[in-house]
TORLUMGU-843544 format. One record per residue: residue in three letters; x, y, z of N, C-alpha, C in turn. Coordinates in steps of 0.001 Angstrom, whole numbers, plus 500000, padded with zeros to 6 digits. Layout:
REM residues N
alaXYZXYZXYZ;...
REM end
This chain:
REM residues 486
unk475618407547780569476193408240781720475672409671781768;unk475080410014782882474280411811782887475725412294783185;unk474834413426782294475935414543782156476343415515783572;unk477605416054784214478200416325785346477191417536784979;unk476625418462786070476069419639785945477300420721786543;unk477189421674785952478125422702786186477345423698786882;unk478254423863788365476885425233788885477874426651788598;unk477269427250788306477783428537788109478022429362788977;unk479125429762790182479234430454791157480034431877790759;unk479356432947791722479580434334791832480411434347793069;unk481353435541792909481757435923794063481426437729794255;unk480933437806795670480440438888795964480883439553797303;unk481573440878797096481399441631798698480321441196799357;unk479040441727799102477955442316800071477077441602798936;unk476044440837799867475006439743799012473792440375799190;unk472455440264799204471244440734799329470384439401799242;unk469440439034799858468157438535799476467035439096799855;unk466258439253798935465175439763798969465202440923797957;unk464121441695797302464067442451796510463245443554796654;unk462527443605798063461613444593798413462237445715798775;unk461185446516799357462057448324799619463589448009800591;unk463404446952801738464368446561802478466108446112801964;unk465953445685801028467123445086800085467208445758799186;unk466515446956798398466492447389797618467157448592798216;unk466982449079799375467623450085800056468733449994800557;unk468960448771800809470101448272801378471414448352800673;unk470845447733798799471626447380797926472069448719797460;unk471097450055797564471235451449797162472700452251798062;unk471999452188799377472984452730800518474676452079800167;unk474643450268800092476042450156799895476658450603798735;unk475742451089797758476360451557796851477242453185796614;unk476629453498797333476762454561798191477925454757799281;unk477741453720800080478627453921801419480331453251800916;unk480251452074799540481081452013799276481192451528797953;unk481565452414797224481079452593795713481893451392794740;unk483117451078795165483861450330794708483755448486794880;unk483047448678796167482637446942796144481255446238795540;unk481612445176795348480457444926794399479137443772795517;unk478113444085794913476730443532795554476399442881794526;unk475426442131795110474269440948794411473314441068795285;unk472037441227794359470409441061795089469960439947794773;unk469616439113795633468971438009794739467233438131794877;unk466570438296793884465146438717793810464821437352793253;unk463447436632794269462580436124793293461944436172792443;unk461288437657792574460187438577791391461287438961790626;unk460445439069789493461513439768788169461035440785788252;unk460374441832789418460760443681789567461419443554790898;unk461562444508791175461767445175792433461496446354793111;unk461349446717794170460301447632795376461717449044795069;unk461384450107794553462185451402794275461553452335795619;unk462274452817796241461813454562796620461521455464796142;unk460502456016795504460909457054794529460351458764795115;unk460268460148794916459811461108795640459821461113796878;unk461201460868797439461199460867798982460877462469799150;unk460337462689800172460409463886800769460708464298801800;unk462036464758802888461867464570803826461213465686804921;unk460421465648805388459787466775805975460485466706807372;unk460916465906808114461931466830809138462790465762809287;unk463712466138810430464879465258810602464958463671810795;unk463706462812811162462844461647810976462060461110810313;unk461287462138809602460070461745809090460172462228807646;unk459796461598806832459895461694805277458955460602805001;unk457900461067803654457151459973803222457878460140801572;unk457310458716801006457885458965799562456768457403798559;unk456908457225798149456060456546796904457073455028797024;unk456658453593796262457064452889795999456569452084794687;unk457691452161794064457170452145792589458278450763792069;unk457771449645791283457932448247790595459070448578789465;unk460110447958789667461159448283788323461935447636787797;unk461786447097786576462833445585786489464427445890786751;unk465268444555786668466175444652787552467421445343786920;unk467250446152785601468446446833785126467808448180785679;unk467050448460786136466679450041787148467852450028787673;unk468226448965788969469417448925789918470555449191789235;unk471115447856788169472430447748787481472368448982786765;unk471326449549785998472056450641785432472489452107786121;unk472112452010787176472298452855788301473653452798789058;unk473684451795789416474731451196790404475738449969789637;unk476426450421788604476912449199787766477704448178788181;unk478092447946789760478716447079790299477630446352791229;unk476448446362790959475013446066791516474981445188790682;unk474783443734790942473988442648789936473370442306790531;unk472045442227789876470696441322790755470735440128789351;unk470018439215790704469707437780789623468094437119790469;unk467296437075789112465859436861789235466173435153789732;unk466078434964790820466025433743791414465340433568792626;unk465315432478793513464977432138794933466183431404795757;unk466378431910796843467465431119797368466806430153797975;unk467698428942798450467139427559798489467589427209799923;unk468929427544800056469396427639801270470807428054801268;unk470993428671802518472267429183802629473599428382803668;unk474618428466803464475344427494804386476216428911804556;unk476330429474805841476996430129806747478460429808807191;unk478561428632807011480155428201807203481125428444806231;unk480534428440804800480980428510803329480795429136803246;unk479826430576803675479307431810803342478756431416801637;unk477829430841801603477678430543800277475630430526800509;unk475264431228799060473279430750799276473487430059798125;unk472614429300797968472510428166796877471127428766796665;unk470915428748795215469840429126794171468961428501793566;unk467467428626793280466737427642792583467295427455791126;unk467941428420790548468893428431789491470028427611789235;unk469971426747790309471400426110790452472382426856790691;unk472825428035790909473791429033790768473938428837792352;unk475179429657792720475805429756793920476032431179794076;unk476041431951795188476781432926795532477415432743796714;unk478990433356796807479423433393797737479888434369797928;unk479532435097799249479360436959800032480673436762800854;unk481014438031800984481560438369802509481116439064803188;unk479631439464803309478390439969804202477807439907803348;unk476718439185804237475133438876804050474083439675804437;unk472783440328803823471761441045804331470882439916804301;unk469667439494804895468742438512804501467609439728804890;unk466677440401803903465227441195803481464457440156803263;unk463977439405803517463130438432802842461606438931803047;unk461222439461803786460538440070803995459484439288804644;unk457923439765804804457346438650805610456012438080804305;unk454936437269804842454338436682804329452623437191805158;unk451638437275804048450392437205805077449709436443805829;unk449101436941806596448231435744807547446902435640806975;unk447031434435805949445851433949805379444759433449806066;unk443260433618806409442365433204807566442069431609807015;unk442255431303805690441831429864804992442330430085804127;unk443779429099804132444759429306802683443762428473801711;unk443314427346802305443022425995801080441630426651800299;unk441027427934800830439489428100800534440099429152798989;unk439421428782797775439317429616796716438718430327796627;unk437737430527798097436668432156798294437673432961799168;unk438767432970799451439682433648800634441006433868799489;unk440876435684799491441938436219798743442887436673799849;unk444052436404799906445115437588801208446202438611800238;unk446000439826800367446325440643799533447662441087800564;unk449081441081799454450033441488799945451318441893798864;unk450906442045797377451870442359796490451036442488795649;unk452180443218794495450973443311793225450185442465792259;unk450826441606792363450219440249791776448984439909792467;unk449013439985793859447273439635794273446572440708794242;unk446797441660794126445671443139794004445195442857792422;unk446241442563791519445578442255790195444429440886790075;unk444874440223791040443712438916791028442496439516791597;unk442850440409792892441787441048793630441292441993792462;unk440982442725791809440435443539790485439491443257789727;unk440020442331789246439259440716788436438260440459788945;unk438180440015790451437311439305791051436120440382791309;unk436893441521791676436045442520792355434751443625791003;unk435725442885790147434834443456789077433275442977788660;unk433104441784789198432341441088789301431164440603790227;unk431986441214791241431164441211792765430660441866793338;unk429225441511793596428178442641794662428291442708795934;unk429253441504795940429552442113798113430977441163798168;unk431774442015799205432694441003799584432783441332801327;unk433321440568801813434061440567802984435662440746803164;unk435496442029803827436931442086804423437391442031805818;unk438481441384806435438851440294807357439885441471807594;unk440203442502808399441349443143809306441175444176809904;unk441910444856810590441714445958810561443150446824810327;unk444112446754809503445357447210809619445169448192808186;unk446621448456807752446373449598806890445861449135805759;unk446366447723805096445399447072803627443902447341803882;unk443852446611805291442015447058805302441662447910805166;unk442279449295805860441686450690806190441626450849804373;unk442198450620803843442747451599802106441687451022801110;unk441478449247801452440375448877800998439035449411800854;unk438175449328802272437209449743802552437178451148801709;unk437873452025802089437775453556801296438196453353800249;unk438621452559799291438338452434798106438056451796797043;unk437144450968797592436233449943796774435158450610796433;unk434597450867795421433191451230795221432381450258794384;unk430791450768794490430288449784793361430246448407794297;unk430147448268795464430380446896796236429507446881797317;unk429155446340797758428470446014799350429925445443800057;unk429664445844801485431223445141801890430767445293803048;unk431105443937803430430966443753805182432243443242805610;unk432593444366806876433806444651807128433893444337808753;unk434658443214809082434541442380810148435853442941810763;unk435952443026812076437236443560812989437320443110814129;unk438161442784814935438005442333816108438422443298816960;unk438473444298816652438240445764817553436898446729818272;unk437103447488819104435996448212819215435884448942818330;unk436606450109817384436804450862816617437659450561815572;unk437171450939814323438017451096812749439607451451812947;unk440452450527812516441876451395811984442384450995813261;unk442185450527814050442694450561815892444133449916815437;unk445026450109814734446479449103814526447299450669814389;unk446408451791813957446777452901813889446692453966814430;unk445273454308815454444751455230816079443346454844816783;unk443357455705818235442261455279818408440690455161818367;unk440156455289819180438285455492818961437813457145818309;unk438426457601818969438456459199818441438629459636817300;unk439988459162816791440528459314815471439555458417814624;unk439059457143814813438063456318814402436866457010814307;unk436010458052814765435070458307815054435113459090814209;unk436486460143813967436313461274813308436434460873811450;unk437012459857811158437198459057810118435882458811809557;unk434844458394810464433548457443810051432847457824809087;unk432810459419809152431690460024807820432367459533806801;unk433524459455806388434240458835805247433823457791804500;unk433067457124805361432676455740804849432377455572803962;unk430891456590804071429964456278802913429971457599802507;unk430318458534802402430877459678802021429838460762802671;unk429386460902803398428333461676803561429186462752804398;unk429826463936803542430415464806803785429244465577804330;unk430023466910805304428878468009806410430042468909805887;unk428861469894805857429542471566805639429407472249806969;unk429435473085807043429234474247808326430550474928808677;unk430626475854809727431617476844810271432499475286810968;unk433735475644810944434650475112811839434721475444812778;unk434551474068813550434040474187814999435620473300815720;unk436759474117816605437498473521817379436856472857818620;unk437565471780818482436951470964819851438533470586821022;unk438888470932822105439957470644822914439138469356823839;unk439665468217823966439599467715825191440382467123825956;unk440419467146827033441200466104827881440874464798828327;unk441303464145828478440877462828829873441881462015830084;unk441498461124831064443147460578831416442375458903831579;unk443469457913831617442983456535831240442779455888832303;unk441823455322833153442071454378834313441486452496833668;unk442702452098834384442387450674834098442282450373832549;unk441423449770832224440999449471830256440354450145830153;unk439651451342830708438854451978830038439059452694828461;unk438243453024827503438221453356826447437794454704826181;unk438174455939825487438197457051825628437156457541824420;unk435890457084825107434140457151824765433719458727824453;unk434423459380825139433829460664825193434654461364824087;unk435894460972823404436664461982822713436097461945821673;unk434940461023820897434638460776819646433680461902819465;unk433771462879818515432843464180818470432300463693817614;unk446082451053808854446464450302808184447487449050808738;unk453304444651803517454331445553803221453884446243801455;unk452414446874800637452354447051799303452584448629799047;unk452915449181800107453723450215800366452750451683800215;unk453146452824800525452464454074800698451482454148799260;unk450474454627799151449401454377797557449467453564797090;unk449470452529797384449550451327796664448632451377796016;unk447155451770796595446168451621795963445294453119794407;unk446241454154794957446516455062794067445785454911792431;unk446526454018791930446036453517790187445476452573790002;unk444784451662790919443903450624790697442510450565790387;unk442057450125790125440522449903789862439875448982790969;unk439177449976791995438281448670792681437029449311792321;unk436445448834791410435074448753791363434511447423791272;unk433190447352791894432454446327791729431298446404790544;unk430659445563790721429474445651789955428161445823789901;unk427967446592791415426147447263791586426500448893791186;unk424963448844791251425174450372790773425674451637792167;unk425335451342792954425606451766794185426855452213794810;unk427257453386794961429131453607794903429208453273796621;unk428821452740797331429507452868798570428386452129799528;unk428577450566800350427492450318801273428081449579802123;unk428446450305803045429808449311804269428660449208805171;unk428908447561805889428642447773807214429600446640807978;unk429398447185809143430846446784810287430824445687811369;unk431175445050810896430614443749812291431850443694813026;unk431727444610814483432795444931815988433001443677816529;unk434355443380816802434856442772817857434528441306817770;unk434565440863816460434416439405816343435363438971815589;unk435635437540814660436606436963813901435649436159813192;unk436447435542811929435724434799811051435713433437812221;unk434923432483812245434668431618812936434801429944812077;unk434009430459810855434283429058809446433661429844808451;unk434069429056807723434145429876805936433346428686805675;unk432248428724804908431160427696804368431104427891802870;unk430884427085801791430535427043800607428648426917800820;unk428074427669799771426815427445799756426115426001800144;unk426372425142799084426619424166799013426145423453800491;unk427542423486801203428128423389802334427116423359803435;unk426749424762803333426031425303804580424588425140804226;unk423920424864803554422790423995802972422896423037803809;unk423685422243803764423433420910804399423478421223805698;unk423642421888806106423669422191807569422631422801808153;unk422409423342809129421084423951809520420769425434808637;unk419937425362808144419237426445807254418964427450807861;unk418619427689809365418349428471810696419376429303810802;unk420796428771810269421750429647810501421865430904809661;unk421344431525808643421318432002807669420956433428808595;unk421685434486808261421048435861808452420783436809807685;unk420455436155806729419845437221805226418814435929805016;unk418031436558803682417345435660802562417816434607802460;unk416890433410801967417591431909802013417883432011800181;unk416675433116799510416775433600798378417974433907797550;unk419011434460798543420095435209798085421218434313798328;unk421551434108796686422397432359796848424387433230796487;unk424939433013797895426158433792797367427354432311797559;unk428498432873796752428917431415796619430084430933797698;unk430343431845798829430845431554800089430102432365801445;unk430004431707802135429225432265803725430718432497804919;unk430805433250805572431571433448807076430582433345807860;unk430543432670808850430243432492810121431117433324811121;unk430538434092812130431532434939812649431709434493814365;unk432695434987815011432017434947816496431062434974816828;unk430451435936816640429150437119817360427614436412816804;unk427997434803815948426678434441816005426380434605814312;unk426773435748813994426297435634812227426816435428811138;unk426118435013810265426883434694809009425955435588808021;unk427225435777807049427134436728805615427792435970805002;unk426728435673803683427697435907802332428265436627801502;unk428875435976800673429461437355800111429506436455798688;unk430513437161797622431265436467796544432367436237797123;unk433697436911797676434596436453797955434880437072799291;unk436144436381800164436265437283801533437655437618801223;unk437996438828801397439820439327801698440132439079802781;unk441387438960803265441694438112804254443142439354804274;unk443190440768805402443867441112805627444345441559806907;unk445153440142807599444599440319808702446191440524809245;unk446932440796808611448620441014808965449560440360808423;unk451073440233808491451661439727808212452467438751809067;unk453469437830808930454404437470809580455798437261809398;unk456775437598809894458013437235809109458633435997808360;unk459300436106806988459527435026805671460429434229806312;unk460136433648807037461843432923807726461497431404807386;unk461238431038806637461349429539805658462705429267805910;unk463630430346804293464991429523803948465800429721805750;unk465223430513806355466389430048807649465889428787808815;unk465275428418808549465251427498809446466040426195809860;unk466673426048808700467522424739808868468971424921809702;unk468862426822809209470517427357809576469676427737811542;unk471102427728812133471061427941813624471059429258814148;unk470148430499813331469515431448813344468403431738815022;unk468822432501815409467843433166816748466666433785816110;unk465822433482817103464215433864816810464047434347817932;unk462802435480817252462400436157818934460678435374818534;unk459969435723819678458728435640819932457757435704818785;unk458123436823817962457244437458817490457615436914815678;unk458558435423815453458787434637814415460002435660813916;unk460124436829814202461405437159813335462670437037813662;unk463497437106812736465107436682813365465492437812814577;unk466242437467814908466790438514816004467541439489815294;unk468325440539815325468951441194815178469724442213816157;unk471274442511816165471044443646817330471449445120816688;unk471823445700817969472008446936817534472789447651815905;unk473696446783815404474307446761813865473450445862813143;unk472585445591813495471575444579812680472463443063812497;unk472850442719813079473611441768812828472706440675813403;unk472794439467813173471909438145813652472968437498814238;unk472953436252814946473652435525815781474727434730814926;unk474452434683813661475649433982812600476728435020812135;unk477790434763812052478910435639811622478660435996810171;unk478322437430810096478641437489808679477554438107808234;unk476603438099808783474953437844808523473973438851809255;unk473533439633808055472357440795808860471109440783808425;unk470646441663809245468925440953808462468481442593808320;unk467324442691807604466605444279807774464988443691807619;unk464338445036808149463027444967807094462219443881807969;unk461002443419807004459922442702807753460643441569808451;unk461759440955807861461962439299808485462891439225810003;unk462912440243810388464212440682811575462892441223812427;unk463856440916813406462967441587815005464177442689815768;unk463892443729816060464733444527816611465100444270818813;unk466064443636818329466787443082819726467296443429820486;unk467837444958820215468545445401821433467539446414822325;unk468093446856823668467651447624824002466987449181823354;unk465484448805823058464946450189821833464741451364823218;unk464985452676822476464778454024822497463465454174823520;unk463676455254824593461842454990825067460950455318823931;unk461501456255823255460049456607821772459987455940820688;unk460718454771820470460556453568819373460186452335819883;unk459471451853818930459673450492818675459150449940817545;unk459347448652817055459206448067815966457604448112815286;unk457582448252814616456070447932813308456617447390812026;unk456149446572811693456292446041810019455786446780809001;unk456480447939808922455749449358807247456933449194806825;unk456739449811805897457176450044804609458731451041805389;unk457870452381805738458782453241806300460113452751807000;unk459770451708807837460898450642809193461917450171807838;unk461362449361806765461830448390805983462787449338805423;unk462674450750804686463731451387804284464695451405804959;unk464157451847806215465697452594807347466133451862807611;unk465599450548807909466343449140808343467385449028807456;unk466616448362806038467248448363805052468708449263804697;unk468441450865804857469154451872804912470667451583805864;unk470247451492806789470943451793808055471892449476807741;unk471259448554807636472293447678807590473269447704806772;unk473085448430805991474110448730804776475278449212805170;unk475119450430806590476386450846806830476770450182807458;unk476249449257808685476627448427809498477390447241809186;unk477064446972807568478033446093806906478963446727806435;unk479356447696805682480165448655805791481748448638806815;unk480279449284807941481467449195809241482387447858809245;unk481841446900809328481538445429809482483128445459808968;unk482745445349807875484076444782807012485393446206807081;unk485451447367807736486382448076808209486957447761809451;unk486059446694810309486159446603811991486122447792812518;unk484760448640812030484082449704812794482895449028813659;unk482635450189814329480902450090814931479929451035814473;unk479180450607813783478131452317813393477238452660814414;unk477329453829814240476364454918815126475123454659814892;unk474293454256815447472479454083815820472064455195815077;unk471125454908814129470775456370813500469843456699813873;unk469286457970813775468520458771815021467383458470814240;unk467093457556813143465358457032813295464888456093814044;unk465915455282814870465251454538815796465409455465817367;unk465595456686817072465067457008818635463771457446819031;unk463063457811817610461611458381817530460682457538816548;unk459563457239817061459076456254815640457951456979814753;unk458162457356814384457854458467813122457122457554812121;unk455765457497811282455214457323810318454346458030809932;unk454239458408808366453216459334807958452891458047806490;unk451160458225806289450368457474805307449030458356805084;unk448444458008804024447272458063803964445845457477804363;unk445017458202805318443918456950805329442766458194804836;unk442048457342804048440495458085803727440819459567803197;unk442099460057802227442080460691801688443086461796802909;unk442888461469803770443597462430804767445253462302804606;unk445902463187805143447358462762805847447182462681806953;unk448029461574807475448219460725808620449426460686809030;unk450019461544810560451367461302810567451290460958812436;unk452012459849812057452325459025813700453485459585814326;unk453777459700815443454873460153816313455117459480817588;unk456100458715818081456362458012819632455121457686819948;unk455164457882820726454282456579821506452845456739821368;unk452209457340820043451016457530819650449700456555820628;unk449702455797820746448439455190821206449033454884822556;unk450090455413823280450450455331824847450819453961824934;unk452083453298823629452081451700823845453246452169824610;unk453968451508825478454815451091826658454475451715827803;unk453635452547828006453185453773829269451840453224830156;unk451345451920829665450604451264830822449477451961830545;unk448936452853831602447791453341831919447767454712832353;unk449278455644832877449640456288833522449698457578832807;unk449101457907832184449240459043831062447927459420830416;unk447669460958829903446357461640829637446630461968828163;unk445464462404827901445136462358826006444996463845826287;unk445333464595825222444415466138824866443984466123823322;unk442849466396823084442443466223821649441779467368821100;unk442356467856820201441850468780819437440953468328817910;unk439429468579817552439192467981816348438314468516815892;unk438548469147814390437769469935813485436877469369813038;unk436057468875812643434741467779811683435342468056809980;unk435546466634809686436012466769808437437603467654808002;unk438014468045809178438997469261808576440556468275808777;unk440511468173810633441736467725811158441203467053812587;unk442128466112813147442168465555814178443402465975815184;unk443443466390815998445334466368817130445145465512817960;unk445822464632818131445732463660819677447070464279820332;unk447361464449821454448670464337821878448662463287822800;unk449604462835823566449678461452824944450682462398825809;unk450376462406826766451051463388827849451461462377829118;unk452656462736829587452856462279831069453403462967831946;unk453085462923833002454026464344833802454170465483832747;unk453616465548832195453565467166831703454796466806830482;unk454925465968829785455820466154828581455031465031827578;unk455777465627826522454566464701825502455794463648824882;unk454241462622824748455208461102824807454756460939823424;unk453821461179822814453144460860821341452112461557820883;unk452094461283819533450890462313819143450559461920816998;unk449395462020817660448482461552816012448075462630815504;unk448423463254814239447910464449813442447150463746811870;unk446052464168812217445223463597811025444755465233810330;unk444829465241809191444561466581808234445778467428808039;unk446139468184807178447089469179807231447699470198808246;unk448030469741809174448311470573810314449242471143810165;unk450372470627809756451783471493809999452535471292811377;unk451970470631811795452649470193813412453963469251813554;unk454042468632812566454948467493812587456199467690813374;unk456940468763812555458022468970812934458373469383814160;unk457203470104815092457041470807816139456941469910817282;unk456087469031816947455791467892817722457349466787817908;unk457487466083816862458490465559816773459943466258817818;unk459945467805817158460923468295818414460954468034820171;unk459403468258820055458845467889821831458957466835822333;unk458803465897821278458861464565822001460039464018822185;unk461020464270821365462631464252821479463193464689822662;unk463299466162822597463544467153823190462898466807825242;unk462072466483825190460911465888826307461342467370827355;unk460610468269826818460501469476827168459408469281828308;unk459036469872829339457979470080830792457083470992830217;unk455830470565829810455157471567828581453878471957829971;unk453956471471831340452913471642832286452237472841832052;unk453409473789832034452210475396832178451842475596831113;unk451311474872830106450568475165829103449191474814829386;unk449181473492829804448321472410830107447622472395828190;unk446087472320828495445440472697827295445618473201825953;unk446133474207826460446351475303825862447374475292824567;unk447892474277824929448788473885823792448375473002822470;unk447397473199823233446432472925821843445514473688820868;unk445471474773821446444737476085821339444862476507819866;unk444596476727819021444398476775817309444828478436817079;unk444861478948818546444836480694818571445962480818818737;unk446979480087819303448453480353819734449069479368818560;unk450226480245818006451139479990817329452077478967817912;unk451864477492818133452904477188819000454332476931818608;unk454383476640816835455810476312816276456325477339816400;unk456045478824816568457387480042817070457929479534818916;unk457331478928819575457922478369820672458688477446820498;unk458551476684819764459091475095819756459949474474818702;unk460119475404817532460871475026817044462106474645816632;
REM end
């Protein structure tokens, strides 16, 4: 006769799944917002995603580090915090109960679900196709790269941008389906001014300010202005070196997609005609692209975005928006009683802010994270929480190519159509200013280099001050503009 199995059930205030910055922030804040009730994280990984050196540089915007920490970091911090290294299997909403690959049970009286999202692999089944999205595949990616005289990289978002600038020792052909580098972040301009970076071929000379204007008709592309969840540095302490002697040899194949991934082998048998190198040069996977060509490489990275983790919900009667993530509304709450979501696996549902909207960073995943915590909070007082004033402005600051990078509203003019003008200010090598203007108030704005603008900017775009009689000029490097605006 088999023996009866005994499942071991918890009882918990406030539950968690997931273990990334989203749940990890989440699990922080309730500890915080209510010190006396007790949480559970349930983490698959045996670390978890920390905040650490926040800084906040103005009333929105703060960058800070994300650093790996096993799971008595939390408990010894927060001693009514228990995390348990598991996977949930599925959750039943009626019982308020998640069932565990552990066999274990928890049962919440609010639920967060962080699960966070998953990458978009271009060829899961191919063993030449790496998709880099935690630390565990950057360590496989290391290995490989240590070894390799060329690879291919597949995106153009921030993994790609961080890649490319810091792989050395590699040949790398870097495929995009953009007109310009980084376009998930900034546009042709900011792309243009980036480019010497590549291959490092730094220019000295006097600093030369450049102001321009132009305004957008139809799709046109702004030709004339040209004179990136593994969290902020991820790439910081890694080793990408390859194995030629050569520190740096990018080249860029525009506005195409991988088309088929071939094994040598493979593409041998096929027409030999297709080849656009040496038939000499035997590499042990080929891409075929749109645009007609194929490269080999040793291996291809495959960073071409993410999508939201919504596996364990599918069975439950969970709302989906468009874009695969759960719904959520204004308290982050999802369509099941009881039940909130943050971070990559949630889609933001209610009516957003004119100067926000959603992106899957790191930055979103905290505040999300941050901000459901009180909303559960409220939740269980039969309050309503107050909208916190990071979703009225969408604020991100990162690194690309050694620079600081700080985003503000409606940076690349997304919800404004066509109806709105650029002014660009840009040093060579020093700094970049974009602003996005409409009727004379500024809707967004990209600061690449040490400017000091952030806070100034950020005020304007809030504030949506009538900046008309400046015009230009407000870009002017000679006028002090933060004694106006601050």
């Amino acid at each position: 006769m088999a023996a009866k199995i005994e499942h071991l059930v918890f009882e918990t205030t406030f539950a968690i799944i997931g273990g990334g910055i989203a749940g990890v922030s989440c699990a922080e804040q309730l500890a915080f917002e209510d010190p006396g009730a007790s949480v559970i994280l349930i983490s698959a990984s045996p670390l978890v995603k920390v905040a650490r050196n926040i800084n906040k540089i103005s009333e929105r915007l703060e960058e800070f580090d994300v650093e790996e920490e096993a799971h008595a970091y939390l408990e010894k911090h927060h001693p009514l915090c228990k995390v348990i290294n598991a996977s949930a299997t599925e959750i039943n909403d009626e019982k308020h109960e998640i069932h565990l690959s552990n066999k274990q049970i928890v049962r919440y009286e609010r639920l967060c679900i962080c699960s966070g999202a998953i990458p978009k692999v271009i060829a899961e089944s191919s063993p030449f196709v790496l998709g880099i999205r935690d630390t565990e595949t950057v360590e496989v990616f290391q290995k490989r790269l240590s070894a390799a005289k060329r690879v291919m990289i597949v995106g153009n978002g921030g993994i790609a941008v961080e890649l490319v600038y810091e792989i050395e020792n590699c040949q790398i052909i870097w495929t995009i389906k953009d007109k310009s580098v980084g376009a998930t972040f900034f546009d042709e301009g900011a792309a243009k001014f980036f480019l010497p970076c590549l291959n490092e071929s730094k220019q000295s000379g006097p600093t030369v300010y450049k102001r321009l204007k132009y305004e957008l008709e139809g799709n046109s592309h702004p030709e004339s202005v040209m004179g990136s969840a593994l969290g902020p540095d991820w790439s910081m302490h890694a080793n990408f070196k390859g194995k030629t002697v050569e520190r740096r040899n990018i080249h860029i194949e525009y506005e195409c997609e991988v088309k088929a991934i071939y094994e040598r082998e493979e593409l041998l048998k096929m027409k030999k005609e297709l080849l656009s190198e040496q038939t000499e040069d035997s590499w042990p996977v080929y891409a075929e692209l749109t645009n007609g060509k194929i490269h080999g490489c040793d291996f291809i990275i495959s960073a071409t975005g993410v999508v939201p983790n919504t596996a364990l919900l599918q069975k439950n009667k969970f709302e989906f928006s468009d874009d695969g993530g759960v719904k959520v509304n204004d308290q982050m709450k999802t369509n099941l009683e009881h039940i909130f979501a943050a971070g990559d696996v949630c889609t933001a549902s209610w009516p957003l802010s004119k100067h926000w909207f959603q992106m899957r960073l790191w930055t979103q995943a905290r505040q999300m994270g941050a901000y459901a915590a009180k909303c559960m909070v409220c939740d269980m007082r039969g309050e309503t929480a107050i909208l916190d004033v990071c979703f009225d402005l969408f604020t991100h600051v990162t690194k690309f190519f050694g620079y600081k990078v700080v985003l503000l509203g409606l940076y690349n003019g997304q919800k404004l159509g066509t109806d709105y003008e650029i002014i660009v200010r840009t040093s060579e090598r020093t700094e970049y200013v974009k602003l996005v203007m409409q009727d004379g108030r500024m809707q967004g704005a990209v600061l690449i280099g040490d400017t000091d603008l952030e806070e100034t900017y950020e005020n304007l775009i809030h504030n949506g001050l009538d900046l008309s009689m400046y015009g230009e000029d407000i870009l002017n490097p000679d006028i002090d503009i933060e004694d106006y605006f601050d």
